[in-house]
N, C-alpha and C positions, 0 to 999 in steps of 0.2 A: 558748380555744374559744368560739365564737359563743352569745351568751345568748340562749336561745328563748322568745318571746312566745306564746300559743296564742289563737285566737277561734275560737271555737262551741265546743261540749258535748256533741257525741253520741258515738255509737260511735267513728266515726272517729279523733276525738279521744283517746279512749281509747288504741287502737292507737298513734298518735303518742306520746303519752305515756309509757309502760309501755316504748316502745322507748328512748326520750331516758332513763330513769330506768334503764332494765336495761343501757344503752351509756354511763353517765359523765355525759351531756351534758347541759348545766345549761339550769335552766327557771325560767325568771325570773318569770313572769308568766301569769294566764290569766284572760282576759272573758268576760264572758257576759250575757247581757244580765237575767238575775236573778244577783245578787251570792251567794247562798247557794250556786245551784250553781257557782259560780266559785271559793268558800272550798272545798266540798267537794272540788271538783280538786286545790286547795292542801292539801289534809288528805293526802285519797291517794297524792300524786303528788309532794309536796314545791315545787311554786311558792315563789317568794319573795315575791310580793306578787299580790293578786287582786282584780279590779277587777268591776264590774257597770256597765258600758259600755265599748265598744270603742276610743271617742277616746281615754279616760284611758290606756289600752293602747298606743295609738299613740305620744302624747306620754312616755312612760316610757324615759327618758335609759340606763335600764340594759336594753334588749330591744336586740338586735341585729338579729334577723332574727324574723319573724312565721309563724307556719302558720296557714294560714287553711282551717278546717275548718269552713264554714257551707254551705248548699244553694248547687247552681251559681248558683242567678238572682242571688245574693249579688256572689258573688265581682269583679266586674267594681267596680262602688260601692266596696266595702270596698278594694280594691285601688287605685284611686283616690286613696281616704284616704288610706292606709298611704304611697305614696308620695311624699307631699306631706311627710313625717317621714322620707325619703331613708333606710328600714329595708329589709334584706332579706326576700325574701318567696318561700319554699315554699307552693303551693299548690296542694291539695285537687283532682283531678280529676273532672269536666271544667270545665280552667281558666277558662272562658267558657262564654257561650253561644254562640257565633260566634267565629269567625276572626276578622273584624274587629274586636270587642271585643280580642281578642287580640295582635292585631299594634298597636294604640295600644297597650296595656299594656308592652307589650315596648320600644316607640320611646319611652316616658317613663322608663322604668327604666334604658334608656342613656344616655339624658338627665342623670338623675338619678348615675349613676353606682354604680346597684344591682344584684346578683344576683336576679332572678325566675325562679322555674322549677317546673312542673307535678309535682307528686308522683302521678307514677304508677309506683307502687315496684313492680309487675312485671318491668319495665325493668331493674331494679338490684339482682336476687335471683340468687343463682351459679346457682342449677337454669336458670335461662331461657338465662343465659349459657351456659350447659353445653351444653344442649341443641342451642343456634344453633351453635355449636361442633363437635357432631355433626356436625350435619345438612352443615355445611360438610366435615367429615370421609368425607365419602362414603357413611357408614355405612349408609343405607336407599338410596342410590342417588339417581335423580335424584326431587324432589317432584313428586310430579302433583296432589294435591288435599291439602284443609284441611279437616276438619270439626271446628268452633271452638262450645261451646255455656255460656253465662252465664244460669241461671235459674230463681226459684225463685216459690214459689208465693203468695197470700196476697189478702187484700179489705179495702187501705187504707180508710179514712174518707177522703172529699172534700177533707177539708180537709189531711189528710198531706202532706207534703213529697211522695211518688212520684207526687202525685196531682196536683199543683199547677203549674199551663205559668207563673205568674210565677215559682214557684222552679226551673224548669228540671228540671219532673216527668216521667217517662219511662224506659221502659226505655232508650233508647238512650244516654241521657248517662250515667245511673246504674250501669249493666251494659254496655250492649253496645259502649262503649268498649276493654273488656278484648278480646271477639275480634277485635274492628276491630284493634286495637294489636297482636296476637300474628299476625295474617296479614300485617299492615305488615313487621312483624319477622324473619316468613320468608319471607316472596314480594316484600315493596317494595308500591311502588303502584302498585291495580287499574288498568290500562289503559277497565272500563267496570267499574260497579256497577249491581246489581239492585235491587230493594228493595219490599219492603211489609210493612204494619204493619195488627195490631191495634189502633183506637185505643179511648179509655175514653171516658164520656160526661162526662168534663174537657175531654176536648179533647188527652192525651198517648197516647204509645203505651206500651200498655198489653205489645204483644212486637211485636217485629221480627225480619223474617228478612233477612238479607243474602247476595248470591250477586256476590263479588269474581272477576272475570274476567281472566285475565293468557293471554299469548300460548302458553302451553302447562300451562299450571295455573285450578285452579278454588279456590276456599274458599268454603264453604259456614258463613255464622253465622247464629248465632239468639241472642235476647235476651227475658227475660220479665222483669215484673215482678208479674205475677197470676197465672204457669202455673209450677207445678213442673216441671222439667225437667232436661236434663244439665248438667254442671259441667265437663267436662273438654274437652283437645284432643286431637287425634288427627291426626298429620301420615301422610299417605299416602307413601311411596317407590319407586320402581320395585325395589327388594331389602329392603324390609321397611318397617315400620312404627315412629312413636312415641305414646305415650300420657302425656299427662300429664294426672294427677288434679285437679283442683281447681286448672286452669293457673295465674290469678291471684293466687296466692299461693303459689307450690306448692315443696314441698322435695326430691320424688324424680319419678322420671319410668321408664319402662320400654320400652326398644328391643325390637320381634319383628320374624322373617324373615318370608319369605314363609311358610309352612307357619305362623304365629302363635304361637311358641315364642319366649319371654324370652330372647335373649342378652346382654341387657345392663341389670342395676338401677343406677338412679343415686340417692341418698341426700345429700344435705347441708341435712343441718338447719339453722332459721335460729338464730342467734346467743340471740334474744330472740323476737320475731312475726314479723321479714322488714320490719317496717319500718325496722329499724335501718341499712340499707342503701342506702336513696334519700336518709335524712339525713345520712348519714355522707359521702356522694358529695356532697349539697350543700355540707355546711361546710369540704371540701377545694377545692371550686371556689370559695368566698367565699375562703376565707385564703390559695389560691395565686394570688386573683387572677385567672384565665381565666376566671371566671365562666360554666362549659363544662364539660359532663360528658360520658363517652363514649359513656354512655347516656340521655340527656333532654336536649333544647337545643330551640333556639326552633324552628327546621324544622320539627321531631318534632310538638313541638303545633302548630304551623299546620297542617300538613299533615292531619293526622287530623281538626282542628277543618272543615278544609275538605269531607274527604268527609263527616263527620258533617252538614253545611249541605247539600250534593248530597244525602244521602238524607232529610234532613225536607221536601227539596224535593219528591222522589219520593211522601214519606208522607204530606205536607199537615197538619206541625206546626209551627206559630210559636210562640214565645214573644211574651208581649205587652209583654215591658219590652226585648229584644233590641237594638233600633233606638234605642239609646241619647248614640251620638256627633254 
């Protein structure tokens, strides 16, 4: 089984972790750019070796494949690197800050003759699959709208990551990927997008609202990352309704009719967190080879990276490191 390298140290991190340690799956290595908390990863988490910088990471003959869990503004640099040591590379959403960052990452990893692909594990959790499954099922009848909601409350420091446009600070990359991605999944893509934003006196948006337009369906999202707000979806049907709790992550979901009466609970718990499931999809696309998964491929993140580019065009947010190539 593929041996797992980790860089960065936050939450995220965590999550990755906890799931690779509750699923078997061996963890080689983990950077950080202070080495204390990198040993501490290795305390908790069982790493076989722990580094304080992220080259010596790179260079390490027994990492197979890399998760690359640092702020977006990161990830494009780091990925760079990483590829140049012809490693595979799980990463951390949103994979970029642009599409075009994107799509060079993807044309070097072919190059190179490596598996890369975006850890957006909503994608790769049975309840979503379930759900889409339904919906294809008939069960609500045909969908006529989306109201998709990612957001919670709070008053970063300036200097915060959320706060910050060189590290790709913003509701939209941070949160409002998740509704943008779950109306992708059940409508396809908007034929026209809506969009505006609160922005913060950083210079990110601080929430954004999106109105995704298709030829007989609407989705309505919203995204904060200073307002406390809703967390779930809520798919409209011409014969009833679905609701699921806490979509981006989520284990159970609850179908009603018209009259708004439960006929149908769905329950499957995850394994470990739910991350065990985007990595487990990865290491099966590394070792068989297709380097292709039935849920995450390059498409998927172009395409989403694309509209998220279309609505910072709408919102009037740049990144200042973006224009990189």
């Amino acid at each position: 089984m593929l041996r797992f390298g980790l860089i960065g140290a936050g939450a995220i991190a965590h999550a990755f972790s906890k799931a690779c340690q509750g699923s078997g799956i061996p963890l080689q290595a983990v950077a950080s750019r202070k080495l204390e908390k990198a040993r501490e990863y290795q305390q908790m988490y069982g790493f076989v070796s722990a580094y304080g910088d992220y080259e010596s990471l790179y260079q390490d003959p027994l990492v197979d494949a890399i998760y690359v869990a640092t702020p977006h503004g990161l990830h494009y640099e780091q990925m760079l690197a990483i590829l140049k040591h012809k490693k595979h590379i799980l990463c951390e959403k949103a994979f970029t800050l642009n599409a075009k960052q994107a799509r060079h990452i993807f044309e070097l990893a072919k190059a190179q003759g490596v598996f890369v692909m975006e850890a957006m594990w909503t994608r790769f959790l049975p309840l979503t699959q379930t759900v889409l499954k339904r919906i294809q099922s008939g069960v609500i009848g045909d969908v006529v709208s989306m109201k998709v909601d990612f957001a919670f409350g709070g008053n970063p420091a300036d200097e915060a990551r959320l706060m910050n446009p060189a590290l790709g600070g913003g509701a939209l990359l941070d949160v409002g990927i998740y509704p943008i991605t779950y109306a992708n999944l059940v409508l396809g893509k908007p034929d026209k997008i809506d969009a505006k934003a609160k922005l913060t006196h950083t210079g990110v948006d601080g929430t954004v609202d999106l109105t995704y337009h298709y030829p007989h369906q609407v989705a309505h999202l919203h995204a904060s990352v200073i307002e406390e707000g809703g967390k779930d979806a809520w798919i409209y049907g011409s014969k009833g309704s679905i609701k699921v709790p806490f979509f981006w992550g989520a284990h159970e979901a609850f179908i009603y009719d018209l009259n708004h009466q439960v006929i149908e609970h769905i329950d499957l718990p995850h394994k470990v967190n739910g991350y065990e499931f985007e990595i487990l999809g990865f290491i099966e696309a590394v070792e068989n080879q297709s380097y292709r998964t039935p849920w995450m491929n390059v498409e998927n993140t172009l395409e989403i990276l694309a509209q998220m580019d279309e609505i910072r065009q709408h919102i009037g947010v740049i990144y200042p490191n973006e224009d990189t190539l």
